[in-house]
N, C-alpha and C positions, 0 to 999 in steps of 0.2 A: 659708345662702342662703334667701331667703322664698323662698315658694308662688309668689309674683308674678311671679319673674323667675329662672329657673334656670339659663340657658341660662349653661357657665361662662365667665369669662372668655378662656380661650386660643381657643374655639371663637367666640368675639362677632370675637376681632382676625383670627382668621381668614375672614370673611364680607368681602365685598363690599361697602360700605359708601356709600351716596349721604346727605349731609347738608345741609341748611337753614341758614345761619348767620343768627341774629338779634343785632340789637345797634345802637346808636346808629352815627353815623358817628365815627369816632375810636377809637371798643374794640378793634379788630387783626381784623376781618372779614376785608379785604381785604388786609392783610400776612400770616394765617394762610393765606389762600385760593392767593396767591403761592407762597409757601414749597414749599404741599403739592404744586401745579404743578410748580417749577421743582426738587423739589428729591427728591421722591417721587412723582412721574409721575401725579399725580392731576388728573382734568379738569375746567378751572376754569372753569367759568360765572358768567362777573359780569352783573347782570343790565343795569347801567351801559353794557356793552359791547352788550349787544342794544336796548337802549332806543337808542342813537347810530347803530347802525349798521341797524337793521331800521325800529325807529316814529320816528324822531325824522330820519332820515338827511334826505330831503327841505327839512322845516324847518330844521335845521344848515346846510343848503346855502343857503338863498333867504337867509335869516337875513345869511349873509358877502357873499353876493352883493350883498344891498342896502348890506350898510357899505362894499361897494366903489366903490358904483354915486355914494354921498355923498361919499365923503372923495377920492376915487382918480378922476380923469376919464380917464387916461390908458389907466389898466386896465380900467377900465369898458367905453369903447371896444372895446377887442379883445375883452371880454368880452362885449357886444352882439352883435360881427358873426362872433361862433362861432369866434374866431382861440386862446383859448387856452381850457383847460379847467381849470375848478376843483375839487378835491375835497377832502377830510377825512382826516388819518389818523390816526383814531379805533383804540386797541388797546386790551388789558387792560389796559394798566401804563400807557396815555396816554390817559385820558377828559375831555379840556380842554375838547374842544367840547362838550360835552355839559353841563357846567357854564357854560361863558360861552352858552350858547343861556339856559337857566333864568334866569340875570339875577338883578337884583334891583333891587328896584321905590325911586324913588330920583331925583333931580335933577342927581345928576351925569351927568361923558361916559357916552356906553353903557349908563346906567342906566335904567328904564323907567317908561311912565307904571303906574298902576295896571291900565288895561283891557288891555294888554300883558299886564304882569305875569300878573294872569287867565290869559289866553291860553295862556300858555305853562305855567303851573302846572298847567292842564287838560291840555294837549298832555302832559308829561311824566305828567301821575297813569294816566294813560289805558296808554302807551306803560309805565309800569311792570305795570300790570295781566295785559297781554301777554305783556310779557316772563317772567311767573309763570304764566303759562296752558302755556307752550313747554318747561318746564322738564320734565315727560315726554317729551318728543321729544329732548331735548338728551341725557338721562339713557341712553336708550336711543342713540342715536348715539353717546356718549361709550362703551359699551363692545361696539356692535355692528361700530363701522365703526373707530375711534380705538383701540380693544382697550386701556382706562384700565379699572381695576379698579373705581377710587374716583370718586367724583365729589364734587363740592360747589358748592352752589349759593351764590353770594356777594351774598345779597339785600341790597335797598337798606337805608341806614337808613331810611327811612320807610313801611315792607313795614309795618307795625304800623298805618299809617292808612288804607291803599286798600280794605282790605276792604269799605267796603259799595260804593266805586265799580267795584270788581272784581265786584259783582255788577250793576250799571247798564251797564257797555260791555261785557260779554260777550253770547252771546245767552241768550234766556231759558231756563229750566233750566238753566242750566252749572251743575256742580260748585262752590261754595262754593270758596275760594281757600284756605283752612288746609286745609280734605277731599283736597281735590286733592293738596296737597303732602304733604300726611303717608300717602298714599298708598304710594308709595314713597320716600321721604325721612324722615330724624327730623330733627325742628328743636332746633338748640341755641341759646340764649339766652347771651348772654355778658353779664352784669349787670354793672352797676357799685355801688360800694359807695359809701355817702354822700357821702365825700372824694373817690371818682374823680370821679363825678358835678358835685362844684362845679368839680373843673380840668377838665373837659369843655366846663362851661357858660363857663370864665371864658376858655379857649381862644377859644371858637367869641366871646365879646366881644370878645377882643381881635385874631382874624384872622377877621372880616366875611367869610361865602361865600356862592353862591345854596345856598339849600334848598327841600325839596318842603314843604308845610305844609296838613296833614290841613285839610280843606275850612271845616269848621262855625269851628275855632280863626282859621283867617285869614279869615274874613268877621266874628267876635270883633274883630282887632286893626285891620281895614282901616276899618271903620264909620265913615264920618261924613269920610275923609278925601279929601282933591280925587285926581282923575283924575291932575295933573301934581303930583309930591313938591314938598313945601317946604323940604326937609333930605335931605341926602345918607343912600345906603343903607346906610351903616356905620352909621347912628345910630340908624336905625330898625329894622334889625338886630339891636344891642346890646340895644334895649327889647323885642323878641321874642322872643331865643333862648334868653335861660331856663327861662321860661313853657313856649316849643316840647318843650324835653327834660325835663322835670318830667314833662310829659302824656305823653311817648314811653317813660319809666322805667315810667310806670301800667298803659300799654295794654300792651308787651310782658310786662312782671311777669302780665297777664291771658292773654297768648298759653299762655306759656311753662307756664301753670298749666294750662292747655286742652289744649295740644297739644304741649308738649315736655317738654324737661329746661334749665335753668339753670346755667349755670357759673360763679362769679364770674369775671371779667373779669382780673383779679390771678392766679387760678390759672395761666386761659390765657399771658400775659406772661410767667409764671415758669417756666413748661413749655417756651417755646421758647426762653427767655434758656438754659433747662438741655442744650437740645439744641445750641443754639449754641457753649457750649461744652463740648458731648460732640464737635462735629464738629471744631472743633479740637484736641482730644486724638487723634482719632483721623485726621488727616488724613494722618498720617506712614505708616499704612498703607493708605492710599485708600483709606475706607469715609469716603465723605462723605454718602452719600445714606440713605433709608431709616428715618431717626431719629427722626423727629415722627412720622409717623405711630402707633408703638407708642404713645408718649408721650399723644397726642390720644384714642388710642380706648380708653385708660386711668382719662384724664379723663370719657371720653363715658358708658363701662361705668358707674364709679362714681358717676355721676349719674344712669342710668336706673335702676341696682339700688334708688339710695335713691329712688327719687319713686314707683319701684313699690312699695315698703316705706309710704310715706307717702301715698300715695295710690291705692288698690287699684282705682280706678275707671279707671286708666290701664294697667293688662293687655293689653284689647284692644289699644289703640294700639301697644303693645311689642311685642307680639306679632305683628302685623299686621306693623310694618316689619322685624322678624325672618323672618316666612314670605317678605317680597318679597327681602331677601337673600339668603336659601337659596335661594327659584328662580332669582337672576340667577349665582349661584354653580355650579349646577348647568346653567344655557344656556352658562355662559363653560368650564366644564373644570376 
C-alpha cells in the first residue's frame, strides 16, 4: 500500500460513504443510482429531480398550461376560471416533464424557435447550478433526518459544463462548484472507452432527445441560423450530438483528473450484471439486498488507491473526503 493512501480496504467499506457520479447521459448513472436506492437503502439525489420539482417547477407548469390554453379550449376554460388544477408528477424514476420543458429547437409540432430554445437552455443551466449548490443540505438530511448511511448524488450529464455559469448565478464569493462538492463527496467518473463512446454518439443520432449544451459550443452550432428552424429537430440534433459528447468525453477526462477517480464505464456494467446474478443465486435464501454496494466500493477503493499511486498531488483530496466520512461515521453511531 503506497504512502498516499493507507487507509485499508475493509475499514474504506466500512465508512459512510457520499458519492458524485460523473458521466455522459447513457453510462448507467442513474440505473446505478436506482439500484443503490432501491435495493441497498442508499439516498438518491437526482439532481433531475430537484432541477423539475424546486427551479424548473413553475416554468413546467406555465409551459403545459399554455399548450393547453392552444390546443384544448375546453380545458382551457375551466382552467381560467380556477375550476380544475393542474400539476406535474415529476419523481426519480419519472423525469418527462423536465425533458419535454428543455425542448428542442426545431420546426416541428412542439419544437421551438431558437430565442425559446435560449430561454429555456438558460432556465435549466441555471436550475442545474442550484441544484449542485443543495447537495450539502441533501447530504446532511439524507442521514440526519432519513438515517441512509450512503448517499449519492446522480449529477446531470452535463455537470461538466456549468462550471463557469455556476460561478455567474451564485452570489459572489461562493464556493467554486467542484470545491464545494468534493468537500464532502468523492466524484467518480465513469468513462467510456473509444467503442462505448461511438454507440453513445450513434444512439443519441438515432433516438433525437432535448439536451443541456455547454454555452460557448451552442452559440458555435446556432451562428448565423434564423430564430424559426428550417428542418425538423432530429436533424439538427444528429449534426450536434457528436461534436456535444467528444467535448463532454475532454472536459470530464479534465474533472476527473482534478478532482476524482475514473472508472471505465464497462467495469461498472459488469459489476452489477455480476451482482444481478449473485442475487439470483441467492434469492432461495432471501438475501437479495445488500450486494452492489460491497461490489461498488471495491471498484471505488481500487481507483482512489491507484490515482493516489499515480498522482501524489491528490492526497489531500483523499484524504479530506476520508476525514468527512469518519466524522459522519462517528455523528451517526
Amino acid at each position: 500500500m503506497s504512502a498516499e493512501f493507507s487507509t485499508p480496504r475493509d475499514a474504506f467499506r466500512q465508512l459512510p460513504q457520499a458519492l458524485t457520479l460523473l458521466g455522459m447521459s447513457g453510462v448507467g448513472k442513474t440505473t446505478l443510482a436506482t439500484k443503490l436506492r432501491r435495493e441497498d437503502n442508499w439516498f438518491h439525489y437526482s439532481a433531475d429531480y430537484r432541477i423539475g420539482t424546486r427551479y424548473l417547477a413553475e416554468p413546467i407548469l406555465d409551459n403545459i398550461k399554455r399548450k393547453i390554453i392552444e390546443k384544448d379550449h375546453f380545458t382551457a376554460r375551466l382552467l381560467k376560471s380556477d375550476s380544475i388544477y393542474i400539476g406535474t408528477n415529476i419523481t426519480v424514476d419519472n423525469l418527462e416533464p423536465v425533458t419535454t420543458f428543455l425542448g428542442m429547437y426545431g420546426n416541428g409540432e412542439d419544437e421551438l424557435t431558437l430565442s425559446e430554445f435560449k430561454r429555456r437552455q438558460f432556465l435549466y443551466g441555471r436550475g442545474e447550478c442550484w441544484s449542485m449548490r443543495d447537495v450539502p443540505e441533501f447530504l446532511d438530511k439524507a442521514r440526519s433526518i432519513y438515517g441512509c448511511r450512503h448517499f449519492v448524488n446522480d449529477a446531470s450529464g452535463s455537470l461538466c459544463e456549468i462550471e463557469d455559469l455556476y460561478g455567474r448565478v451564485n452570489e459572489p464569493g461562493a464556493v467554486p462548484m467542484f470545491e464545494l462538492l468534493t468537500r464532502d463527496t468523492l466524484l467518480v467518473y465513469f468513462e467510456l472507452s473509444d467503442d462505448l463512446r461511438r454507440t453513445i454518439i450513434q444512439r443519441a443520432r438515432d433516438y433525437p432527445k432535448p439536451l443541456y449544451y455547454y454555452p460557448p459550443f451552442l452559440e458555435g452550432k446556432v451562428r448565423g441560423l434564423p430564430d424559426d428552424a428550417d428542418r425538423p429537430a432530429a436533424e439538427i440534433v444528429r449534426d450536434w450530438v457528436g461534436d456535444l459528447i467528444e467535448s463532454r468525453a475532454e472536459r470530464y477526462r479534465d474533472i476527473a483528473d482534478k478532482w476524482g477517480v475514473a472508472i471505465p464505464a464497462d467495469r461498472l456494467w459488469q459489476a452489477m450484471d455480476e451482482v444481478e446474478s449473485e442475487q439470483l443465486r441467492e434469492a432461495a435464501s432471501g438475501r437479495k439486498f445488500g450486494l452492489l454496494t460491497p461490489k461498488l466500493l471495491d471498484l471505488i477503493y481500487d481507483a482512489v488507491r491507484s490515482e493516489a499511486e499515480r498522482r501524489p498531488y491528490k492526497k489531500d483530496l483523499f484524504e479530506k473526503y476520508l476525514k468527512s466520512a469518519g466524522q459522519a461515521a462517528a455523528r451517526m453511531g
